[in-house]
Short mmCIF file of the C-alpha atoms (twelve columns), coordinates in Angstrom:
data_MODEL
# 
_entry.id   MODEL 
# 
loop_
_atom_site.group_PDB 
_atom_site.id 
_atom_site.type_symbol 
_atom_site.label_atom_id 
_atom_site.label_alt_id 
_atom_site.label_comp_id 
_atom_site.label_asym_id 
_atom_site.label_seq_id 
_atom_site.Cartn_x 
_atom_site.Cartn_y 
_atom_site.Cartn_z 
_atom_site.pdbx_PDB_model_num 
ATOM 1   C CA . UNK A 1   0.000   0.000  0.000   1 
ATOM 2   C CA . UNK A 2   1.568   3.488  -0.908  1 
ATOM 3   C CA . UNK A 3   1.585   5.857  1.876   1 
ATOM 4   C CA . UNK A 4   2.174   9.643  1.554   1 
ATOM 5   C CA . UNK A 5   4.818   11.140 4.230   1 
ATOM 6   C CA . UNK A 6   4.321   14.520 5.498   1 
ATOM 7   C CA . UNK A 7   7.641   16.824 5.601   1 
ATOM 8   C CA . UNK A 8   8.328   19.908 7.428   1 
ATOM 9   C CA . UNK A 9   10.873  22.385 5.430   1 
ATOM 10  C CA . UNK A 10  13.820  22.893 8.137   1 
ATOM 11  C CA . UNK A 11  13.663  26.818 8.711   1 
ATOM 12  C CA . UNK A 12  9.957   25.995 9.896   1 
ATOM 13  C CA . UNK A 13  11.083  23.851 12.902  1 
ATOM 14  C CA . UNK A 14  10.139  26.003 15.900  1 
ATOM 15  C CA . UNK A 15  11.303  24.709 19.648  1 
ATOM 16  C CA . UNK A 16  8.107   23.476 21.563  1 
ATOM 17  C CA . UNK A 17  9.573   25.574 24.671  1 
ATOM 18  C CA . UNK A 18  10.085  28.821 23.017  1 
ATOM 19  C CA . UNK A 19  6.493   28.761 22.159  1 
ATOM 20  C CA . UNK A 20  5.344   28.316 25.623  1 
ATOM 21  C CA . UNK A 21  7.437   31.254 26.822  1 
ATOM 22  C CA . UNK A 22  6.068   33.479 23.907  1 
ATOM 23  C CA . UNK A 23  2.682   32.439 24.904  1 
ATOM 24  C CA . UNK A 24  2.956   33.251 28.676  1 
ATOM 25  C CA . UNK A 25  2.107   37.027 29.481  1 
ATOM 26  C CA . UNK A 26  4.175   37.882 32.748  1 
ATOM 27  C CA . UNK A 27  1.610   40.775 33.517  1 
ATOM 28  C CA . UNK A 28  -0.868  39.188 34.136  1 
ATOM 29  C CA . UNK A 29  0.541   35.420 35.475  1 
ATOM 30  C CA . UNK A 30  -1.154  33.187 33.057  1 
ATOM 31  C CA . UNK A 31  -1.386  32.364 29.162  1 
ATOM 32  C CA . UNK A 32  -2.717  34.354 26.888  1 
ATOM 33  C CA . UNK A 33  -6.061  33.472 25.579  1 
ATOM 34  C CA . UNK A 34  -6.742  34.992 22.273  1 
ATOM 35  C CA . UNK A 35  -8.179  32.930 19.625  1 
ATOM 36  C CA . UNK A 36  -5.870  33.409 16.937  1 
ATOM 37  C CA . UNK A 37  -6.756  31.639 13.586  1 
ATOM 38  C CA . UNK A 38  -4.721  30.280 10.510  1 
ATOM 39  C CA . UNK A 39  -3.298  32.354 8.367   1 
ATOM 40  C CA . UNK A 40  -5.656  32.413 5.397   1 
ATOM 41  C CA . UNK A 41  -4.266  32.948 1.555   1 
ATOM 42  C CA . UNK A 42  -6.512  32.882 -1.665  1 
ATOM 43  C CA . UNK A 43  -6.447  30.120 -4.223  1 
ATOM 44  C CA . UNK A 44  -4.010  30.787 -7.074  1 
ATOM 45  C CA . UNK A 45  -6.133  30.047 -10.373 1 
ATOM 46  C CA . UNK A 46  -3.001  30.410 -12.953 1 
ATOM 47  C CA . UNK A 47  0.014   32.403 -13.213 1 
ATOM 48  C CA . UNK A 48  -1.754  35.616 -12.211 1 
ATOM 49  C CA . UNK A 49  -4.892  35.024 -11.135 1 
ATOM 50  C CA . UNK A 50  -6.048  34.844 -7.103  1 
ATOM 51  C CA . UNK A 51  -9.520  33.798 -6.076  1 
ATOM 52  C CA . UNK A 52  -11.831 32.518 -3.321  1 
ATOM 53  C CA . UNK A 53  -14.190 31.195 -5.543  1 
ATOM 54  C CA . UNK A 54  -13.797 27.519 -6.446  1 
ATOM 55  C CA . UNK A 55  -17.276 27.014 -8.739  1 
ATOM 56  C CA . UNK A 56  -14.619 26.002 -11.671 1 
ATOM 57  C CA . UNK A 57  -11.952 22.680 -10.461 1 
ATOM 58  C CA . UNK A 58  -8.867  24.507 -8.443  1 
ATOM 59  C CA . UNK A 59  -5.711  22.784 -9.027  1 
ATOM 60  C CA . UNK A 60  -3.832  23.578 -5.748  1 
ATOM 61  C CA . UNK A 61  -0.380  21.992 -7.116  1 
ATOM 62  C CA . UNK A 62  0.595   20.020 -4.364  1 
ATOM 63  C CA . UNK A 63  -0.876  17.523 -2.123  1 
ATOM 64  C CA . UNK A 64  -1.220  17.887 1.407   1 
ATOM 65  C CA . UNK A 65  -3.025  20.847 1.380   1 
ATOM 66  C CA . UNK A 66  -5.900  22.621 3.904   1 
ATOM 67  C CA . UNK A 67  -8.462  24.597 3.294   1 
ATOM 68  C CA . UNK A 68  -10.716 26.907 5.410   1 
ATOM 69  C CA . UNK A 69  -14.153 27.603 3.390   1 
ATOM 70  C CA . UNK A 70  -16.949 29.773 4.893   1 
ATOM 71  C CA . UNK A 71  -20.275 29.915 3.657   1 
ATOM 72  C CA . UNK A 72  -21.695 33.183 3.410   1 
ATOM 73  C CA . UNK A 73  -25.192 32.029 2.177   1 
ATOM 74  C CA . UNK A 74  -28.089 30.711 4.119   1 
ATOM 75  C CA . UNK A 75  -28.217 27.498 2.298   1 
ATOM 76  C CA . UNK A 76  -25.987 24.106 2.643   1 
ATOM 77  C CA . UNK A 77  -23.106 24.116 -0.078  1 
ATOM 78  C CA . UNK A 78  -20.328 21.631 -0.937  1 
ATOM 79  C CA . UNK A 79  -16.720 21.483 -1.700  1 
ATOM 80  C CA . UNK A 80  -15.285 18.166 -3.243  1 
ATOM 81  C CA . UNK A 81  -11.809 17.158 -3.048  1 
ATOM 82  C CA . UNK A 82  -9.960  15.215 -5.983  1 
ATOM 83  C CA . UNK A 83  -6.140  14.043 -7.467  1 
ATOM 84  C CA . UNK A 84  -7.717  14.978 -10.672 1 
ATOM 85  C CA . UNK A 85  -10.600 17.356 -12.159 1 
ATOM 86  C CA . UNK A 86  -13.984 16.564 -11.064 1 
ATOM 87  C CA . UNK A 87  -17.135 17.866 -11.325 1 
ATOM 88  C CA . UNK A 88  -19.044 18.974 -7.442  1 
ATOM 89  C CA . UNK A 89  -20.940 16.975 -5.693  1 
ATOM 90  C CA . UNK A 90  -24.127 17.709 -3.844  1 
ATOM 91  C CA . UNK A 91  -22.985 17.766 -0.031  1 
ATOM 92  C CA . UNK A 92  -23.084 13.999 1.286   1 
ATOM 93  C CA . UNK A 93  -23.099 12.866 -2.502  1 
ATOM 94  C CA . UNK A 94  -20.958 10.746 -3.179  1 
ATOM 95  C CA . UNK A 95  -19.845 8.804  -6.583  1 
ATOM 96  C CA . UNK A 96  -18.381 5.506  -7.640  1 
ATOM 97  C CA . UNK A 97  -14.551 6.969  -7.137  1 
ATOM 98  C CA . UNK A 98  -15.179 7.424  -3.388  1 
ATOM 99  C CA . UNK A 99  -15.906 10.824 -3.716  1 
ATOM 100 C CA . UNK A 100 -17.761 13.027 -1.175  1 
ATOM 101 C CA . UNK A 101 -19.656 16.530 -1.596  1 
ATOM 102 C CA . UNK A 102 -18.257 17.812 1.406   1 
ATOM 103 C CA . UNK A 103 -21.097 19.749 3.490   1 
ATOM 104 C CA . UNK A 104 -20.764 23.016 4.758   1 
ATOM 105 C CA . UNK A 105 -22.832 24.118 6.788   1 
ATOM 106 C CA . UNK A 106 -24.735 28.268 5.854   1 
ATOM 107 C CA . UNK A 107 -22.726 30.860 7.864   1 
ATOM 108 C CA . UNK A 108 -20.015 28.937 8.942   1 
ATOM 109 C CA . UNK A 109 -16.587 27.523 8.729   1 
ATOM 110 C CA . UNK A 110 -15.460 24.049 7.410   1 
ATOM 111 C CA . UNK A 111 -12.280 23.148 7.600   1 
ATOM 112 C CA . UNK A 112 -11.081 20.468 5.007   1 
ATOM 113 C CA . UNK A 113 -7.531  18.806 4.241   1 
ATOM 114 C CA . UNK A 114 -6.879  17.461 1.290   1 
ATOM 115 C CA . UNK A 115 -4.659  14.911 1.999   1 
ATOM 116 C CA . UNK A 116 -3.568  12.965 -1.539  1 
ATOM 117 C CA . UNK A 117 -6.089  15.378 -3.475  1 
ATOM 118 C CA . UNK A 118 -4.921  18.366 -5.235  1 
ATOM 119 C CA . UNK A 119 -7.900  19.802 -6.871  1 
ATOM 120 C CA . UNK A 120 -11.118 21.388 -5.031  1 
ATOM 121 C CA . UNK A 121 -14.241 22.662 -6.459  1 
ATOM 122 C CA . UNK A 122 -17.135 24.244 -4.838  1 
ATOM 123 C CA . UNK A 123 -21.220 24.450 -5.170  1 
ATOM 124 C CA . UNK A 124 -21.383 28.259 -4.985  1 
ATOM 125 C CA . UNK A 125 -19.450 31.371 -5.605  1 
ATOM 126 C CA . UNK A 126 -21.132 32.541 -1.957  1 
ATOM 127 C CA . UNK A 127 -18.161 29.715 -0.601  1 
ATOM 128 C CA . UNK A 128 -15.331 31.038 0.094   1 
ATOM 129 C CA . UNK A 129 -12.388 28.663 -0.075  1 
ATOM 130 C CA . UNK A 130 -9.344  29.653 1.256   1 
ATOM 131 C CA . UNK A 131 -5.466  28.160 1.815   1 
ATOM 132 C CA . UNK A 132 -4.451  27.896 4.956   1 
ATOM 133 C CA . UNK A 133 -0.695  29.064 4.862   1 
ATOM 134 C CA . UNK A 134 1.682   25.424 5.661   1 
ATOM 135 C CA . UNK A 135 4.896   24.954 5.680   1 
ATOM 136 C CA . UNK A 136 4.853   21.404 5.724   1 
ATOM 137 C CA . UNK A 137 3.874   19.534 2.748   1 
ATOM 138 C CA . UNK A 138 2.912   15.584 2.002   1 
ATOM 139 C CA . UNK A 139 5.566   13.911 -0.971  1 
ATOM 140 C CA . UNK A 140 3.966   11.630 -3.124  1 
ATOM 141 C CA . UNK A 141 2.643   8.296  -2.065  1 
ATOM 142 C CA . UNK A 142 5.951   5.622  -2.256  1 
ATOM 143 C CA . UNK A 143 5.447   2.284  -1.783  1 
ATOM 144 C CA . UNK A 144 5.270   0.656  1.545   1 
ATOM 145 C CA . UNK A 145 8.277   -0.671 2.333   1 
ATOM 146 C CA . UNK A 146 8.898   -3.731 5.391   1 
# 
C-alpha cells in the first residue's frame, strides 16, 4: 500500500519551549487566551490570477493541502476534493470513485484537508475557499516498504 509522508521544510522547525514562553504574558501570570486563527491565503487560479471562488476545479499543485471555506449564504453548499478534475458533488453525494460533496454548513466555517487530493471545487461562488498558509507539505505516495 503506498503511503504519503508529510515533511516539514527545516527553517519551519520552531522549539516546543520557546512557544510556551512566547505564549505566557508575565503581567498578568497566566497564558494568553486569544483565539488566533490560521493564516488564510486565496487560491491561485493560474500564473496571475487569485480567487476565493472555487465554482470552476482549483488545481492547488501540491498535495497535502488545507483549506478553510466559509459559507456566506443561508443554504448548505459543498466542496469536493480530488487528485484529478472533477465535477461537485451535492454535499453527502458521493460517486463511484469514493468521492464526497463535502457539506458546509450556511454561515459557517469548514475546515477540510486534502490529503492525496490536489484539486477542489465548490457548489457556490457565496463559498469562500481559502489556503491555509503550511509549511509542511505531504511527498507523493511511495510504496510501503517492510
Amino acid at each position: 500500500m503506498a503511503r504519503s509522508k508529510r515533511q516539514i521544510t527545516p527553517d519551519a522547525i520552531v522549539d516546543s519551549h520557546s512557544i510556551e514562553s512566547q505564549g505566557y504574558n508575565l503581567s498578568s501570570g497566566a497564558f494568553k487566551n486569544v483565539n488566533i486563527g490560521p493564516k488564510l491565503k486565496p487560491l491561485q487560479s493560474d500564473a496571475t490570477t487569485y480567487t476565493t471562488n472555487a465554482t470552476t476545479a482549483i488545481d492547488l499543485g501540491q498535495p497535502g493541502k488545507q483549506l478553510a471555506v466559509y459559507n456566506n449564504a443561508g443554504a448548505i453548499g459543498s466542496v469536493t476534493t480530488s487528485s484529478s478534475v472533477i465535477a461537485n458533488l451535492a454535499a453527502g453525494a458521493t460517486d463511484a470513485s469514493g468521492h464526497v460533496g463535502i457539506a458546509c454548513p450556511p454561515n459557517s466555517w469548514t475546515y477540510i484537508s486534502m490529503g492525496d487530493d490536489v484539486y477542489v471545487i465548490s457548489s457556490a461562488a457565496t463559498l469562500l475557499v481559502y489556503m491555509i498558509e503550511d509549511d509542511s507539505y505531504l511527498l507523493p505516495p511511495q510504496p510501503a516498504t517492510r
